[in-house]
MARZAGU-867469 format. One line per field, with one value per residue (C-alpha): z, x, y; residue number from 1. Coordinates in Angstrom, 1 decimal. Example, Ala and Ser with C-alpha at 12.3 -4.5 7.8 and 13.67 -1.06 7.14 Angstrom:
BEGIN
zz c(7.8 | 7.1)
xx c(12.3 | 13.7)
yy c(-4.5 | -1.1)
seq c(1 | 2)
! end
This chain:
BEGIN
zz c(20.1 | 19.9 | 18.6 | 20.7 | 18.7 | 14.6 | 13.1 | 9.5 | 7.5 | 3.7 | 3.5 | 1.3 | 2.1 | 5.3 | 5.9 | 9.4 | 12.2 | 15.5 | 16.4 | 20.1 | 19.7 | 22.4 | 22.7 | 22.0 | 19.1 | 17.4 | 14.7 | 12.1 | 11.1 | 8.2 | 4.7 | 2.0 | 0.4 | 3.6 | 4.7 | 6.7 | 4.6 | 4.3 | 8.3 | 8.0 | 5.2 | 6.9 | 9.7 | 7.4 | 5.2 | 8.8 | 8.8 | 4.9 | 3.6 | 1.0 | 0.6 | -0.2 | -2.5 | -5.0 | -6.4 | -6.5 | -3.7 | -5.5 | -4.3 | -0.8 | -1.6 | -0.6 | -3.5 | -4.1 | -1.0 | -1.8 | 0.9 | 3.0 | 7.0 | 9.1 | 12.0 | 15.1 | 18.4 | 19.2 | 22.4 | 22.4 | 25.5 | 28.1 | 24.8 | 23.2 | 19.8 | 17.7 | 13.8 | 11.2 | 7.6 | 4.9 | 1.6 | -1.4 | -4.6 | -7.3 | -4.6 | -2.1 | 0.9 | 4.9 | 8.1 | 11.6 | 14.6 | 18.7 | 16.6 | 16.2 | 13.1 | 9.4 | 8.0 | 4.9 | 4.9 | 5.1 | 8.5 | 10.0 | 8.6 | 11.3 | 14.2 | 13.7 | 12.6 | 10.9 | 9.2 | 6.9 | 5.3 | 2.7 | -0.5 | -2.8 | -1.3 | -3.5 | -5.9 | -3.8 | -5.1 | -8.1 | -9.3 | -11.4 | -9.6 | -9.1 | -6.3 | -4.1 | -5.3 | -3.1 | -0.3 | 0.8 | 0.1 | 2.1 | 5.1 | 4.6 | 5.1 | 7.8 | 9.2 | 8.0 | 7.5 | 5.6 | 2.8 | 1.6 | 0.9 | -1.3 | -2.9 | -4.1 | -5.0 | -7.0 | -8.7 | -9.5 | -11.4 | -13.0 | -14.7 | -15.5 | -17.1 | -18.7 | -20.6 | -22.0 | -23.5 | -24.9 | -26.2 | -27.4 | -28.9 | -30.8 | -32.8 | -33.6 | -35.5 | -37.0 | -38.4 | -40.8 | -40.7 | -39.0 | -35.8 | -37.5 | -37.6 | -35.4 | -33.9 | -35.0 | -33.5 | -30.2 | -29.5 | -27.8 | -25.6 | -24.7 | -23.4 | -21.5 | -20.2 | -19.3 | -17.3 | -15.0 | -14.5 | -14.4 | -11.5 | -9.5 | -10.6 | -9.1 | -5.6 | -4.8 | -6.4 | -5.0 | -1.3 | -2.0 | -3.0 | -0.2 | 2.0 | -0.2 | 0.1 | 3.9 | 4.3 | 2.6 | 4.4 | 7.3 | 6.5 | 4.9 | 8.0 | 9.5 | 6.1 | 6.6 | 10.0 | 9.2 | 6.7 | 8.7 | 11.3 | 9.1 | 7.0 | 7.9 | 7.6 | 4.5 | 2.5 | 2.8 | 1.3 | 0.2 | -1.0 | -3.4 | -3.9 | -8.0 | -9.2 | -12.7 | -11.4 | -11.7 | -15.0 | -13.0 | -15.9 | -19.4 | -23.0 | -23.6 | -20.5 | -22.2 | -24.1 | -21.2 | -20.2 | -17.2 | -14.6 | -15.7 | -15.7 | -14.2 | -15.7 | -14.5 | -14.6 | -13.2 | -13.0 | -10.5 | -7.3 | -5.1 | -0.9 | 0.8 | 1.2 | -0.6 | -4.2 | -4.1 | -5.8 | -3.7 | -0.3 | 2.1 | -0.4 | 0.7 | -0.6 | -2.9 | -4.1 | -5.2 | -6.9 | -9.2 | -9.6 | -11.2 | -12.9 | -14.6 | -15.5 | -17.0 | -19.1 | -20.7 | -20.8 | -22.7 | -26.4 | -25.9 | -23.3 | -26.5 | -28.6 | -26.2 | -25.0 | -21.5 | -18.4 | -17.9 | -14.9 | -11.4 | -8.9 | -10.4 | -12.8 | -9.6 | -8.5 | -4.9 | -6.4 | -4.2 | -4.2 | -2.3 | -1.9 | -5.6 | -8.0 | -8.0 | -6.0 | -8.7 | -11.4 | -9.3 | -5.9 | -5.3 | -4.3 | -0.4 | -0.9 | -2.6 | 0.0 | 3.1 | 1.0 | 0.7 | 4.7 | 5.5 | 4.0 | 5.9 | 9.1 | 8.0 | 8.4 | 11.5 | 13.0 | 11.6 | 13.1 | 16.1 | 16.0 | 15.4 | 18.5 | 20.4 | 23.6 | 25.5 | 24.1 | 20.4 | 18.3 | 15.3 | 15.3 | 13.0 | 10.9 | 9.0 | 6.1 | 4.9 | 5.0 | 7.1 | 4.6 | 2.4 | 4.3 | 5.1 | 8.6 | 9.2 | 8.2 | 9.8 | 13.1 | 12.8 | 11.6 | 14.5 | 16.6 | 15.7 | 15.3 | 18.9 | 20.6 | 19.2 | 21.2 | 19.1 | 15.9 | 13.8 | 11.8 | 9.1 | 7.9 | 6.6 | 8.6 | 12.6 | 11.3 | 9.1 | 12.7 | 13.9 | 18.0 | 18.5 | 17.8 | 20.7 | 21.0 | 20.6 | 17.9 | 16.1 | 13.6 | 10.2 | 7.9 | 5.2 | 6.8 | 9.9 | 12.8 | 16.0 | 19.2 | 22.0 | 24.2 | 23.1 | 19.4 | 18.1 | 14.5 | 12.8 | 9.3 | 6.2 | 1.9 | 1.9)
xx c(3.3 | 6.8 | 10.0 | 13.2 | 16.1 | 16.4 | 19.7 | 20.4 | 22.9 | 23.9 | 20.5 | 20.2 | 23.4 | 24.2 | 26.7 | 26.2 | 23.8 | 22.6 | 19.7 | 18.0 | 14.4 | 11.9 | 8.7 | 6.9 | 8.1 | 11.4 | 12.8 | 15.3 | 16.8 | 19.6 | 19.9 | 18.6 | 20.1 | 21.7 | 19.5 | 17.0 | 14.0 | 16.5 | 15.6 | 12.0 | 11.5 | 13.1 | 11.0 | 8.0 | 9.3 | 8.8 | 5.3 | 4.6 | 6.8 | 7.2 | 8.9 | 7.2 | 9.9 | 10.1 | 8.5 | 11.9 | 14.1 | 17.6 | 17.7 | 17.0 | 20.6 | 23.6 | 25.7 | 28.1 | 26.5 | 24.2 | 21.8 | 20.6 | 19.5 | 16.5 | 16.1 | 13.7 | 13.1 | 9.4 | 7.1 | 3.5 | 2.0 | 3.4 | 5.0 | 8.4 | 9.1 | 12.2 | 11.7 | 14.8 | 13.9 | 16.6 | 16.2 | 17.6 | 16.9 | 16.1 | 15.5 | 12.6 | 12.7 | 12.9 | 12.5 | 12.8 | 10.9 | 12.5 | 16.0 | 14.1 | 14.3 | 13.8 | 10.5 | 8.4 | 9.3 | 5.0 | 4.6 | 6.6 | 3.0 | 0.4 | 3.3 | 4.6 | 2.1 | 2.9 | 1.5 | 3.9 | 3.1 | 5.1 | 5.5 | 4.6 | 1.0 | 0.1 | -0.2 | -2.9 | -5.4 | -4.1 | -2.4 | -3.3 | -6.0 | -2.5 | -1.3 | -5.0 | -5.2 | -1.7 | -2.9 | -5.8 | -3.9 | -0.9 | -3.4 | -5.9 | -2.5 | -1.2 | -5.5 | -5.4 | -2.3 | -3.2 | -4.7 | -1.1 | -1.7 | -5.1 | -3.3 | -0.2 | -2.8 | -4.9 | -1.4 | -0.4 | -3.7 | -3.8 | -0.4 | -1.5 | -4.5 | -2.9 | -0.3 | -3.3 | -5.0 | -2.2 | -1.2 | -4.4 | -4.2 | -1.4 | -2.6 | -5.7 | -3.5 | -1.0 | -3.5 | -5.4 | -3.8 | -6.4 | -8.4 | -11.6 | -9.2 | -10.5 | -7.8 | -9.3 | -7.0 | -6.5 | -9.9 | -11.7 | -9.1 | -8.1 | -12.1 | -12.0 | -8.5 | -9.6 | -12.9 | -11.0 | -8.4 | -12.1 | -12.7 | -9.3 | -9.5 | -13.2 | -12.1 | -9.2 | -10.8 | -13.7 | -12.3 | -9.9 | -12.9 | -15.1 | -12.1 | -12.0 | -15.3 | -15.0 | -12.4 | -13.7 | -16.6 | -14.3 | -12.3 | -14.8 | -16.1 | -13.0 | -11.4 | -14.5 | -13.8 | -9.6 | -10.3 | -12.3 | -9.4 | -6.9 | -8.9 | -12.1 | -14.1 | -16.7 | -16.3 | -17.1 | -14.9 | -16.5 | -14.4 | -16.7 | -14.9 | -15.2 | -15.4 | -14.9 | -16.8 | -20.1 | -18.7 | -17.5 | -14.5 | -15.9 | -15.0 | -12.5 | -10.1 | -9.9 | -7.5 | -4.9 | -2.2 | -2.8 | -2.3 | -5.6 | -5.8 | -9.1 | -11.9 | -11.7 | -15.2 | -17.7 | -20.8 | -23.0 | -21.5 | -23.2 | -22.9 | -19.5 | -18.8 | -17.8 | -19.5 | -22.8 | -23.3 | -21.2 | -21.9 | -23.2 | -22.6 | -20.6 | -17.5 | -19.5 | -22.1 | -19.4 | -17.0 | -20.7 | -20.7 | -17.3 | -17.6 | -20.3 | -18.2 | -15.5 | -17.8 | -19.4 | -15.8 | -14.4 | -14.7 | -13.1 | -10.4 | -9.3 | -9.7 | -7.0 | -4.6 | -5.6 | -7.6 | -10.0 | -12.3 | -10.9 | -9.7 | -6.5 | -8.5 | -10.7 | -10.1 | -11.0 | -13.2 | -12.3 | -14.7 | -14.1 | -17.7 | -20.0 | -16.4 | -13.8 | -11.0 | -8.9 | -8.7 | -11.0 | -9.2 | -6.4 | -2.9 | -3.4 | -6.9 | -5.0 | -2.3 | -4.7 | -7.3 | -3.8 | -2.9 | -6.8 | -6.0 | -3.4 | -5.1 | -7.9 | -5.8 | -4.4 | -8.1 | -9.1 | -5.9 | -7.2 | -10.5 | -8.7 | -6.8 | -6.4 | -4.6 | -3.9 | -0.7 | -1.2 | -1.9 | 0.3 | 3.7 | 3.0 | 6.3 | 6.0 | 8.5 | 9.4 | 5.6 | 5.2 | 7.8 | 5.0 | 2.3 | 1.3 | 1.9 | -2.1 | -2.4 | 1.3 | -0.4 | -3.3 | -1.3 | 1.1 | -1.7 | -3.1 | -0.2 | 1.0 | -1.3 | 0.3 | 2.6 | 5.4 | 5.7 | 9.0 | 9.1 | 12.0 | 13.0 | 15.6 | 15.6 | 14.3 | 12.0 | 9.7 | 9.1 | 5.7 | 6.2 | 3.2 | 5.3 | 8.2 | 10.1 | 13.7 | 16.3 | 18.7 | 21.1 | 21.4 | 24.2 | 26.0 | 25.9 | 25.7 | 23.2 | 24.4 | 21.8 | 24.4 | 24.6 | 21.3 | 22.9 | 25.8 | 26.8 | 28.9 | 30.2 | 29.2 | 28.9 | 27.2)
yy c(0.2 | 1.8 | 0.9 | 1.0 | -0.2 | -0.3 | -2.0 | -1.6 | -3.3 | -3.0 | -1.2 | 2.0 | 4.2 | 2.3 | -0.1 | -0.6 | 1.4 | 0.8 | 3.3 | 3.6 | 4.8 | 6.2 | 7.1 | 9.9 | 12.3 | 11.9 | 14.1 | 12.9 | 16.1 | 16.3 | 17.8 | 16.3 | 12.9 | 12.2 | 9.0 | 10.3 | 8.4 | 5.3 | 4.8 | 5.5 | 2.9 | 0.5 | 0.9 | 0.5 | -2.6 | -4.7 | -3.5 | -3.7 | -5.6 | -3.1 | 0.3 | 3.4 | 4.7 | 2.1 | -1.6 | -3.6 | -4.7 | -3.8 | -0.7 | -1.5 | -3.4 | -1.1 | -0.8 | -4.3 | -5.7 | -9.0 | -8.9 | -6.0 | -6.8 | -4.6 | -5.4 | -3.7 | -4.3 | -3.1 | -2.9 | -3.6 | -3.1 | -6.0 | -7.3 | -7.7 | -8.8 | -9.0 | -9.0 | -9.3 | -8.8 | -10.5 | -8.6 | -11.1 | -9.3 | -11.7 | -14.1 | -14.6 | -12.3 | -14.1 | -13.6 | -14.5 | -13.6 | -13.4 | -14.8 | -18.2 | -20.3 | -18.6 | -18.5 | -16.6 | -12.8 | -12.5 | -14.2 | -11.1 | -9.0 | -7.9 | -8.1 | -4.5 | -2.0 | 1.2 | 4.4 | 6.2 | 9.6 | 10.6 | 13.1 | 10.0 | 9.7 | 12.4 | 9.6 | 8.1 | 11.4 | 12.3 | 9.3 | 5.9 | 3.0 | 0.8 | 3.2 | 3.7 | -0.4 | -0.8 | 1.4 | -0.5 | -4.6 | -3.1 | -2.2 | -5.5 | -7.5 | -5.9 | -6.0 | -9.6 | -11.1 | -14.2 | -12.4 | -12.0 | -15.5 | -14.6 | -11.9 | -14.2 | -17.1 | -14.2 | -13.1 | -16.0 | -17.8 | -13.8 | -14.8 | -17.8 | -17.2 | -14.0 | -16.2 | -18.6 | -15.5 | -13.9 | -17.6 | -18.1 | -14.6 | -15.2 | -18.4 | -16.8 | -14.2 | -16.5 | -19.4 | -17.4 | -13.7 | -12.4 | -12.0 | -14.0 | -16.8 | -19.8 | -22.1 | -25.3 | -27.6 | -26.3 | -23.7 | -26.2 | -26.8 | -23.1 | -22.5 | -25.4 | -24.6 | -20.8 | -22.3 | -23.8 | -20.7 | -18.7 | -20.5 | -20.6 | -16.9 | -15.8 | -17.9 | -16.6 | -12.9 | -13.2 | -13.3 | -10.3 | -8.2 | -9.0 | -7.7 | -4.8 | -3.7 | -4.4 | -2.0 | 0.7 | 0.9 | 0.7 | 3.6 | 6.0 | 7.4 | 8.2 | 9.6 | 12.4 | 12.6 | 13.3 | 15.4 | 17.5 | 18.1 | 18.8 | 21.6 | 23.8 | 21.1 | 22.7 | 20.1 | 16.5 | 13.3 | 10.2 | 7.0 | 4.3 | 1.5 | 0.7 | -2.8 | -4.0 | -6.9 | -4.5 | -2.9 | 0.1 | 0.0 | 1.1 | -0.4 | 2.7 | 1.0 | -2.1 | -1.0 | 0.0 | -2.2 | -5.2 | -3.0 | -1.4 | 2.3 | 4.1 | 6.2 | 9.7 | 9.6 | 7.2 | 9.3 | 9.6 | 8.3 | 6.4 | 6.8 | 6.4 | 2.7 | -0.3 | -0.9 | -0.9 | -4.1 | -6.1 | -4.6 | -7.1 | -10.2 | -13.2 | -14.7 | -17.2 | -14.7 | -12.4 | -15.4 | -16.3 | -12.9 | -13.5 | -16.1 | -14.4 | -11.0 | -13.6 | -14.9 | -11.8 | -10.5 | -13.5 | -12.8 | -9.0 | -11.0 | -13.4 | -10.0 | -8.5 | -11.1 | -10.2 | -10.3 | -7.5 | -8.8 | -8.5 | -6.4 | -6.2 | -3.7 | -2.1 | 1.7 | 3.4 | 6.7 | 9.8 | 12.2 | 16.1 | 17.0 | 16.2 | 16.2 | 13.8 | 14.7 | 13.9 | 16.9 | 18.7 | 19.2 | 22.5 | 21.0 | 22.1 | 19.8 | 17.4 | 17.0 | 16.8 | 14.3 | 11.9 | 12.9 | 12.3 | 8.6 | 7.9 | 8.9 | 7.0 | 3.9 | 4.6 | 5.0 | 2.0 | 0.4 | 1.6 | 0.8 | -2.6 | -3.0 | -6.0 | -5.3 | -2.1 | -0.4 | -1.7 | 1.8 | 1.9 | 3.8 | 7.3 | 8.0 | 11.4 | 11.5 | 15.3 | 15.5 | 19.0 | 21.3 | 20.6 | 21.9 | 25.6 | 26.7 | 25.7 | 22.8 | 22.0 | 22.8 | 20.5 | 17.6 | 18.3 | 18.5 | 15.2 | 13.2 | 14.4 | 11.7 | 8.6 | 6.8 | 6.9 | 9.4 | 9.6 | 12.5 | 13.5 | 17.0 | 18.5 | 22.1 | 22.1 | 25.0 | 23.0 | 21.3 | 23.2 | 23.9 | 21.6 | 18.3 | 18.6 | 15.8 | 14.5 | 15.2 | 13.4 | 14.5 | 12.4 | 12.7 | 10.8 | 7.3 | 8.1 | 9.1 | 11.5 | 12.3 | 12.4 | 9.4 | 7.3 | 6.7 | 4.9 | 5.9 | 4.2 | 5.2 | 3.5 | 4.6 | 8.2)
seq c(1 | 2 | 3 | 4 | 5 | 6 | 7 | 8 | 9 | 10 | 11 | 12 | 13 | 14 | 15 | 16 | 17 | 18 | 19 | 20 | 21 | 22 | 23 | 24 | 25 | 26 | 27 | 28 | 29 | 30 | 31 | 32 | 33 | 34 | 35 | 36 | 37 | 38 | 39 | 40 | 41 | 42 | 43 | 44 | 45 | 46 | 47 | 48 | 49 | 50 | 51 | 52 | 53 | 54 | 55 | 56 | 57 | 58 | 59 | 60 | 61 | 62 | 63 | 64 | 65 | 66 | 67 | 68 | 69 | 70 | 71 | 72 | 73 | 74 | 75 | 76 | 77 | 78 | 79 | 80 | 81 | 82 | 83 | 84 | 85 | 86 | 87 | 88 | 89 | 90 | 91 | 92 | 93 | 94 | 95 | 96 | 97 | 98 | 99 | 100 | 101 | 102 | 103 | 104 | 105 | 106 | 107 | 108 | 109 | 110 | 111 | 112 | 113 | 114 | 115 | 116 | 117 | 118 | 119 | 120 | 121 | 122 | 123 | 124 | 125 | 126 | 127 | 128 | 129 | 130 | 131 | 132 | 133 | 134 | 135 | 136 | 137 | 138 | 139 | 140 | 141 | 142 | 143 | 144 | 145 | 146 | 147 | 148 | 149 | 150 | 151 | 152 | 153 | 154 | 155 | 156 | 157 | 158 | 159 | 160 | 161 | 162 | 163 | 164 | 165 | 166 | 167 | 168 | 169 | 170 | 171 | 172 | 173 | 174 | 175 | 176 | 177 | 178 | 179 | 180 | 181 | 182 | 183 | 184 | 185 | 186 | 187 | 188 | 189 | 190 | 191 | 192 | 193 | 194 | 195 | 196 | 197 | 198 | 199 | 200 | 201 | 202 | 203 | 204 | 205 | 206 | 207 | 208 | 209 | 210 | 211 | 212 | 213 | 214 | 215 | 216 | 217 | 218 | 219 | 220 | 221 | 222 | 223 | 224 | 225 | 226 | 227 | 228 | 229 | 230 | 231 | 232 | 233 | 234 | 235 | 236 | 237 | 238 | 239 | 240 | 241 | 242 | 243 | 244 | 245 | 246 | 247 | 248 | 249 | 250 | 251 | 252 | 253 | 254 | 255 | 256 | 257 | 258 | 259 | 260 | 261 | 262 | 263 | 264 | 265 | 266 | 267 | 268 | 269 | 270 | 271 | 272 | 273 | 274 | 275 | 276 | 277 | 278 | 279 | 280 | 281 | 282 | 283 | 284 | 285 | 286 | 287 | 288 | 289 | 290 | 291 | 292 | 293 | 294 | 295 | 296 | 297 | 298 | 299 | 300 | 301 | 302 | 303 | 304 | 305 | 306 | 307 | 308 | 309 | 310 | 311 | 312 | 313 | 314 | 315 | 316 | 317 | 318 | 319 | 320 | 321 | 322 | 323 | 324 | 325 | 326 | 327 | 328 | 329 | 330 | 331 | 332 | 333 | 334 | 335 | 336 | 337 | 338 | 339 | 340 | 341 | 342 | 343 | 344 | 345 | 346 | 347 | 348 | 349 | 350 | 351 | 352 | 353 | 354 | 355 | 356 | 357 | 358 | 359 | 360 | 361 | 362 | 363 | 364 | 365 | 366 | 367 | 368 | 369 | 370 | 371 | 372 | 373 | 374 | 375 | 376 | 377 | 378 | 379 | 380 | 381 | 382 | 383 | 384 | 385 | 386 | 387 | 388 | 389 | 390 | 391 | 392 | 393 | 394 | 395 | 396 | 397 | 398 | 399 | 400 | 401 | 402 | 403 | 404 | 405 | 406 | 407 | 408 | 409 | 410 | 411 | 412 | 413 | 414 | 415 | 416 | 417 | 418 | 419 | 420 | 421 | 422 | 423 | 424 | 425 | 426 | 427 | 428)
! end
């Protein structure tokens, strides 16, 4: 798959621009601030849905514009497709497909498929469960597009059920003044309430985690595998995927905020793969599963106001040979662990293909000025083979001679490559 055209308007620092892409390498070269990532992330929103930079759509939004506009033009094999994304902050997202009618902005997912390396996948290795909890929903939906569905049910019943707790909470505390207080009046009704969230809840959970677990044991040979070309190869990686379904999340993380924040110890880790426990079981065995984690959980959930069972609370464990990679690894192991992730996905992508012509497009984002000239090599190496890689840089020197390939000049606004690009001014 490749993209030949991206349009952009009121997105990031660009009022207007028409870009014609190619196969095979292309370099976005320009000084820093200019927009050079602005086009990348574009690229990726029509594959994620999501930017890499930041959790809010605003500011995707070009200053005192209301709406922002991405739209691509992508090849995929005997294939042509036409995507337009309508960014609406404070308002839900659209798209349209081949200029047809408007529909969700999460039927465009699975259509255009993307990897994008960048300097915030650091936080992949040495950041909080929320970010390696994002990198493995952002590659199920574009794997399986109608889990963005199960993800949004799962979100939603989690808020719902969040609010009882944190209601229920809160008359505990106010009846009698104290946390022994019972709610008389309305206890009876809170537990029967929170059964039947509990069940919405383990559904809707339950077939998130089994895709999960899936994954993981989808990606972990090929995250050995990546990480073995881009270093010596001396050490191995392993990826356990940590459920607080199985209690993987002790007491002492109760106490952190929804999002749920990791242990950075689990103990002895088990083989590569998926959690142990829920390896191999089906949808319904993990929702009883659940059901039954809820239930234990319930008296410290009432305690706490919030829900502390799920995989809203569930971490990806790295591990670089017997320590955690996180703490343990140097920054050069840290930065090929988060660039063996990445690859990871693509292989699975791969390994995913449907029709000849469908690899994923590789988009490098100031990724190799980061690297050492080694480990630049290997990456360029790699990377080389896909059909289509867009790299950005700010110098042509941090480009290792390995990766060839086009140039085009970035600046405030603005994009310049000769005859193959229109620029066409807009706010720096």
């Amino acid at each position: 798959m490749y993209a030949e055209r991206l349009s952009l308007t009121d997105f990031r620092s660009y009022a207007q621009l028409d870009l014609e892409l190619s196969p095979g390498a292309t370099v976005l070269v320009g000084q820093n601030g200019v927009g050079k990532t602005n086009l990348v992330e574009a690229l990726g929103m029509l594959s994620t849905l999501s930017s890499h930079r930041v959790s809010s759509d605003a500011p995707l939004v070009r200053f005192g514009a209301e709406r922002a506009l991405v739209r691509a033009a992508f090849v995929r094999g005997t294939q042509r497709s036409a995507l337009e994304l309508e960014i609406n902050p404070g308002r839900a997202n659209r798209g349209r497909i081949n200029r047809g009618a408007t529909i969700r902005a999460r039927d465009l997912l699975g259509i255009a498929r993307t990897v994008l390396f960048a300097p915030e996948d650091l936080a992949l290795v040495k950041g909080d469960p929320s970010s390696r909890r994002r990198f493995l929903d952002e590659l199920l939906t574009v794997l399986l597009p109608h889990l963005a569905g199960t993800r949004a049910d799962y979100d939603r019943v989690l808020k719902q059920r969040n609010a009882l707790l944190k209601s229920a909470r809160a008359a505990r505390f106010s009846r009698r003044g104290g946390p022994d207080a019972r709610d008389a009046s309305g206890g009876a009704s809170v537990e029967s309430t929170l059964e039947v969230w509990d069940t919405h809840l383990a559904q809707a959970g339950a077939r998130l985690l089994a895709a999960r677990v899936a994954l993981v044991g989808r990606l972990a040979p090929h995250l050995d595998a990546a990480y073995a070309q881009l270093t010596d190869g001396s050490k191995v990686t392993r990826a356990v995927y940590r459920s607080s379904v199985e209690g993987a999340v002790p007491d002492a993380e109760e106490d952190a905020d929804d999002a749920g924040h990791a242990p950075s110890s689990f103990g002895e880790p088990p083989a590569a793969g998926g959690s142990p426990g829920l390896a191999g079981l089906g949808v319904d065995e993990i929702a009883e599963r659940f059901l039954a984690a809820l239930a234990a959980a319930r008296p410290r959930e009432l305690e706490r106001g919030l829900t502390l069972v799920g995989p809203h609370r569930d971490d990806l464990e790295l591990l670089l040979g017997e320590a955690p990679a996180k703490g343990f690894a140097s920054h050069g192991e840290t930065w090929s662990f988060a660039l063996a992730l990445r690859l990871a996905s693509y292989y699975v992508m791969l390994d995913d293909s449907a029709v000849p012509g469908d690899e994923p497009i590789l988009i490098l984002d100031d990724v190799f000025a980061e690297l050492d000239a080694t480990r630049r090599a290997r990456l360029a190496a790699i990377v080389a083979k896909a059909e289509q890689v867009l790299v950005t840089a700010a110098v042509d020197a941090d480009i290792p001679p390995e990766l060839g390939g086009r140039r085009i000049r970035v600046f405030p606004g603005a994009v310049d490559d000769g005859d193959a690009a229109r620029p066409e001014h807009g706010d720096a």
